[in-house]
C-alpha positions in Angstrom: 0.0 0.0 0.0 1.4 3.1 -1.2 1.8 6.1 1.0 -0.5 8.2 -2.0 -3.0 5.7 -1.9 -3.5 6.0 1.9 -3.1 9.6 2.1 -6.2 9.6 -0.4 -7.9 7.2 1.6 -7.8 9.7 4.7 -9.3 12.1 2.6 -12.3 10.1 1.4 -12.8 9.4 5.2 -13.2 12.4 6.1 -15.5 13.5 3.1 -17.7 10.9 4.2 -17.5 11.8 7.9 -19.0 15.4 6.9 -21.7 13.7 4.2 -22.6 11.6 7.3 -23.3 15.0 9.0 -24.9 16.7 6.7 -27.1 13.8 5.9 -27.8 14.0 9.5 -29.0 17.3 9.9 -31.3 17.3 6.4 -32.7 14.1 8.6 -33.6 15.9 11.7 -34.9 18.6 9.3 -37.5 17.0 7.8 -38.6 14.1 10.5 -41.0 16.0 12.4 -43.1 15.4 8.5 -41.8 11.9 7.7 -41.2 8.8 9.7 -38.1 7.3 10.0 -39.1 4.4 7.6 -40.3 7.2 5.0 -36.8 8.8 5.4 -34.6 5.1 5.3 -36.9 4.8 2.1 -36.1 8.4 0.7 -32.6 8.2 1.3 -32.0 4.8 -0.1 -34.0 5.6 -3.6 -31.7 8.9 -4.3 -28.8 7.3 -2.4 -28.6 5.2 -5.8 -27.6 8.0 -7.8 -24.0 8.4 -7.0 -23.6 4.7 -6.6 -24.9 4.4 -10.3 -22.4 7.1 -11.5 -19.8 6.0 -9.5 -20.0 2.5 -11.0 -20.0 4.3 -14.8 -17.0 6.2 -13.9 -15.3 2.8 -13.1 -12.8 1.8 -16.2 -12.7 -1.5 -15.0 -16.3 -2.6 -14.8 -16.2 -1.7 -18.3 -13.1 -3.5 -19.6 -15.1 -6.5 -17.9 -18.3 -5.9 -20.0 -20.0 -4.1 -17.2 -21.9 -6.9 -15.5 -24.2 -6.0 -12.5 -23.5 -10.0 -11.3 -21.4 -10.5 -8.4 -20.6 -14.1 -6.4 -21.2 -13.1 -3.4 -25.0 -11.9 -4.5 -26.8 -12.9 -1.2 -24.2 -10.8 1.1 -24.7 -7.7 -0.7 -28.4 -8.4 -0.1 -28.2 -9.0 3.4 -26.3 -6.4 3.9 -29.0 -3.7 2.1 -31.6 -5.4 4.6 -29.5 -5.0 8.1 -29.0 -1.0 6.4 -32.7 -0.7 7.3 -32.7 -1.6 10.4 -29.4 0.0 11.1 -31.1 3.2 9.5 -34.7 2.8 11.1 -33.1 2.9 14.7 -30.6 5.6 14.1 -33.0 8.4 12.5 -35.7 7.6 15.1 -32.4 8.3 17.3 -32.6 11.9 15.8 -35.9 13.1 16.2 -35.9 12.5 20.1 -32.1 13.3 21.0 -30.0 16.0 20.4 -27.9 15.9 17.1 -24.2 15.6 18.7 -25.4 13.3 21.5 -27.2 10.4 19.1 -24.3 11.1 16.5 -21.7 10.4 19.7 -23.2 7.1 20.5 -23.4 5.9 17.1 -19.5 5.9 17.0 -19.4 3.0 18.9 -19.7 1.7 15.8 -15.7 1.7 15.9 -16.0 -0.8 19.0 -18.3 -3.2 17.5 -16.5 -3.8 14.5 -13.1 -5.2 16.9 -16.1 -7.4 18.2 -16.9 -8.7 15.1 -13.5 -9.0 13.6 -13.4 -12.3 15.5 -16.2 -14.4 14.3 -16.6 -12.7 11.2 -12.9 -11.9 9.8 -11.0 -14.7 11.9 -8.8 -11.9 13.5 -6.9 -12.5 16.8 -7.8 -9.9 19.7 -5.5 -9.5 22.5 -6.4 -7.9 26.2 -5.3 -4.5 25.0 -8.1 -4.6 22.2 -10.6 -5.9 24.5 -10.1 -3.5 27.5 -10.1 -0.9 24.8 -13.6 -1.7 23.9 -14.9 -1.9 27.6 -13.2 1.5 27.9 -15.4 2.6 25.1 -18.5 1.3 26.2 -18.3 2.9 29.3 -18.4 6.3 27.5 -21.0 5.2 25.5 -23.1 4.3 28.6 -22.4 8.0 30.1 -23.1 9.5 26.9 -26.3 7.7 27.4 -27.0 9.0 31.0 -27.8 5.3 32.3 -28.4 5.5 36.0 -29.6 10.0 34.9 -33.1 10.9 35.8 -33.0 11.9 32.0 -32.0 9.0 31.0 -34.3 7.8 28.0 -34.6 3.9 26.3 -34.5 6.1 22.9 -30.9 6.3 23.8 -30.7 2.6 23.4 -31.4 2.7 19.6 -27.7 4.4 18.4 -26.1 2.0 20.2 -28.2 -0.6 17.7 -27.7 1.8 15.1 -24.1 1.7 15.9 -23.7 -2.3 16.1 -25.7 -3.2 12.4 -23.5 -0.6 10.7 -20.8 -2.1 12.4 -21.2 -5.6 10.9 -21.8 -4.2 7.3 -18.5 -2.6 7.5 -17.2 -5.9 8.5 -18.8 -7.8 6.2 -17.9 -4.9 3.3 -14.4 -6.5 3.7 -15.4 -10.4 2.4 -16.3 -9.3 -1.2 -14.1 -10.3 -4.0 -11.4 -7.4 -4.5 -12.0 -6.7 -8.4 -15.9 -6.1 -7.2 -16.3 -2.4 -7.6 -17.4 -0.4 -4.5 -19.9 1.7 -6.4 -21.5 -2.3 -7.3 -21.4 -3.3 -3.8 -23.1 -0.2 -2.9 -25.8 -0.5 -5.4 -26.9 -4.0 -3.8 -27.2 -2.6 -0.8 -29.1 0.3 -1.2 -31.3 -1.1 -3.9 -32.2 -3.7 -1.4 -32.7 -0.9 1.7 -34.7 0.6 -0.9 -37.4 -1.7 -1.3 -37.0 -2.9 2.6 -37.6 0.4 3.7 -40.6 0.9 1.3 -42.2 -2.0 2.4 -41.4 -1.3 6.4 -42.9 2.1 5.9 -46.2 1.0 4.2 -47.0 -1.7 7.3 -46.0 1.3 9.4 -49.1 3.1 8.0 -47.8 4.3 4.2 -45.8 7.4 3.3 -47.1 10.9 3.4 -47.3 13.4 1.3 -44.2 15.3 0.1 -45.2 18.5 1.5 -44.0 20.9 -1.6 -40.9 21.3 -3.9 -38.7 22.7 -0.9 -39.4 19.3 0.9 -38.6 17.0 -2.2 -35.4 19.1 -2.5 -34.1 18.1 0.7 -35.3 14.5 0.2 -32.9 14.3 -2.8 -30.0 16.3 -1.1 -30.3 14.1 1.8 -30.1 10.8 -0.2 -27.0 12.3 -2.3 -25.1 12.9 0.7 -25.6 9.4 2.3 -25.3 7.8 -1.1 -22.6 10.1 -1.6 -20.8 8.9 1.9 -21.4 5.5 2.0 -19.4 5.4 -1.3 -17.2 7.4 -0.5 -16.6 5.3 3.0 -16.5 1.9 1.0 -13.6 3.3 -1.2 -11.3 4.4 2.0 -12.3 1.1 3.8 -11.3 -0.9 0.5 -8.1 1.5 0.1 -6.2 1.1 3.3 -5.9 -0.8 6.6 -8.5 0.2 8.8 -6.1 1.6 11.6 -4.8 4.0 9.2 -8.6 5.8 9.2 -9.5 4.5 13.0 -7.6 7.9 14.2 -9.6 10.3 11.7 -13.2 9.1 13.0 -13.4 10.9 15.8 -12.8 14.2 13.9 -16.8 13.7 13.4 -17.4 14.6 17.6 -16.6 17.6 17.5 -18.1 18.1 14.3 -21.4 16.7 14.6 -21.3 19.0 18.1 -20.6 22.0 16.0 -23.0 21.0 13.8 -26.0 20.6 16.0 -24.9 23.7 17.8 -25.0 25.7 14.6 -28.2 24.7 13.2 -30.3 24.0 16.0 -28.6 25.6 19.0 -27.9 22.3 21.0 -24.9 22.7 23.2 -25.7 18.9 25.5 -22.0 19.1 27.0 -23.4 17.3 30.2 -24.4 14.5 28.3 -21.5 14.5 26.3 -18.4 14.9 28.8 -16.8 12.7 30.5 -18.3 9.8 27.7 -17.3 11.3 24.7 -13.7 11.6 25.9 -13.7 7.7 27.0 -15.1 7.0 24.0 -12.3 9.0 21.5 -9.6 7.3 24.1 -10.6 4.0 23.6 -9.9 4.6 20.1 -7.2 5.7 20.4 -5.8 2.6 22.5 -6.6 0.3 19.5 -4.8 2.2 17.2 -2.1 2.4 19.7 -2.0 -1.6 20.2 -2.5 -1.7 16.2 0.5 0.1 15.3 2.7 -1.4 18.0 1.5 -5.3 16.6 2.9 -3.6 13.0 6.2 -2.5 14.3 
């Protein structure tokens, strides 16, 4: 892996870092209209869009005779389905929570994925890895205000959020290298699609798209997921995961500036101490990564 290639990779990771924010925010917009099924659905439909043109803009897929066929079919398609859920329990997250505290949980994402390295990938974790992670749910269960009179089971549903993202970047990494990220992505949300379509008709159907301002923030929001997970894929696919681990937590701050900005939310009570145990137990993993490398 060339030193280009990861610098590159950083810088996709971070894109996608701020497309997950933005996302976020066009989200929280618009769900006191929609319900978070309506939304998954939404998202996933004109999330397509830059998959679809990234896949055109790959030279590859078209050396190969473009073919929309990969082997591992039925992985891609479970993947698009645990995207739903992983989407339903993260936007419902949004309407009740404050943006930076929801977004905060849901990067115990990072934590679940050295859980799932095991099963899933085979890898070997040692005691450092492992008190790491306890070190990082314990923030997360701050963040959370478990044990605070305003402690709410709402807060439960990042953490869920959190984990089924978690095992589709796991599983991201078992697909056949020369299968194109955009293709991979196209599954998925093609499948999220039509699973969050279906969700949100037994949930009671979709409302009406309350005007032209509304659609266009329906079609901005799905470009910027669309846009990230892409964009996330790509980095994942371009580098060893440690090399992004230490960029991740740029999105705390962020997402804190973020909701502060746009809807004057400033929870540092509920974010502080966690937040901090949370970026440190990070950082432990990346520490333990690099030393196993040297």
């Amino acid at each position: 892996m060339t030193r280009n290639a990861t610098l590159w990779a950083i810088a996709l990771y971070l894109l996608a870092i701020l497309l997950f924010d933005f996302m976020g925010l066009v989200i929280k917009r618009l769900a006191g209209d929609y319900t978070a099924a309506e939304l998954s659905a939404y998202r996933n439909i004109f999330g397509m869009i830059p998959a679809v043109v990234g896949l055109w803009m790959v030279r590859s897929w078209h050396a190969g005779g473009r073919r929309l066929r990969i082997r591992q079919w039925r992985l891609a398609l479970l993947r698009g389905g645990i995207v739903v859920f992983a989407q339903l329990s993260f936007y419902t997250a949004l309407v009740h929570m404050d943006f930076a505290t929801a977004t905060t949980i849901s990067y115990a994402m990072a934590l679940f994925m050295v859980g799932f390295a095991v099963p899933i990938l085979g890898e070997q974790v040692g005691w450092v890895r492992w008190a790491a992670v306890l070190v990082g749910f314990a923030g997360v269960v701050l963040v959370m205000g478990v044990g605070r009179d305003a402690f709410s089971s709402i807060a439960i549903l990042p953490v869920i959020a959190a984990a089924l993202y978690a095992l589709t970047g796991i599983t991201s990494r078992l697909f056949d290298e020369e299968v194109p990220s955009a293709l991979m992505n196209l599954y998925s949300a093609l499948t999220s699609a039509i699973g969050a379509a279906l969700l949100a008709l037994l949930l009671g159907g979709f409302s009406p798209i309350q005007g032209w301002g509304d659609l266009g923030w329906i079609v901005i929001m799905g470009g910027f997921g669309g846009a990230a997970v892409l964009t996330m894929v790509v980095a994942f696919r371009m580098t060893e995961q440690s090399n992004l681990a230490p960029f991740s937590y740029f999105g705390i701050p962020l997402a804190f500036g973020l909701g502060w900005l746009f809807y004057d939310e400033a929870p540092w009570a509920d974010l502080f101490p966690g937040a901090l145990l949370i970026i440190a137990s990070g950082l432990l993993i990346i520490w333990r990564e690099r030393r196993a490398q040297s």
